[in-house]
N, C-alpha and C positions, 0 to 999 in steps of 0.2 A: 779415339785419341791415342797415340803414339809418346812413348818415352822411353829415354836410356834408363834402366838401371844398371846401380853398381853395388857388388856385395861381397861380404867375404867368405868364400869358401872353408870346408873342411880343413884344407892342409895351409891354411892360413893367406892364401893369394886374393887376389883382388876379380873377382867375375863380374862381365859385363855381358846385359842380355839388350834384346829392347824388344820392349813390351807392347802389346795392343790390348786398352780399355772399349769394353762398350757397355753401355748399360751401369758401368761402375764395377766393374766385372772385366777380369784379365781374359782376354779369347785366346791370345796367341802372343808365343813366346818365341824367342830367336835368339840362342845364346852367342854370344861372339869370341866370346875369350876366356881363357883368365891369364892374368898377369904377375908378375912378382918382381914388377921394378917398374918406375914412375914411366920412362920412356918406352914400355913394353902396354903399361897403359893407356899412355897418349893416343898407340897407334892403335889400341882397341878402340878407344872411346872415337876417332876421326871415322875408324869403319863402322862404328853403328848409327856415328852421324851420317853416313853416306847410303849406308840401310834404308834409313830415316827419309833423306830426302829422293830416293830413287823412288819413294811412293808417293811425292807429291806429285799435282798440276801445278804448272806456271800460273800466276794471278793475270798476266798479261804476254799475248805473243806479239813477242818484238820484231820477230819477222813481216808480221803483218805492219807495223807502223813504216820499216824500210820499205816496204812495198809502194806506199800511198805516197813516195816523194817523187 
């Protein structure tokens, strides 16, 4: 299982990691950022959504359904 965390740093900024569970149990860690203004975090929080889903599989390839037409 995969998630963003968000936390506050030492010098008071806003850090965003995204995390990997197994077991119940953190395996792997991938810091992104830290931020210290809302729009500095948006654009963290978009790239570790994009972290996030460069590890998934498709539920379904579309490509194959345009084939069968």
């Amino acid at each position: 299982m995969a998630f963003i965390r968000k936390f506050e740093t030492a010098s008071g900024a806003t850090g965003v990691q995204v995390c990997w569970k197994q077991n119940g149990e953190v395996v792997k860690i991938v810091h992104v950022g830290s931020a210290n203004s809302e729009v500095a975090l948006e654009k963290l929080l978009k790239k570790a959504q994009k972290i996030l889903d460069d590890g998934k599989r498709p539920l379904f390839d579309l490509a194959e359904f345009d084939r069968k037409k």
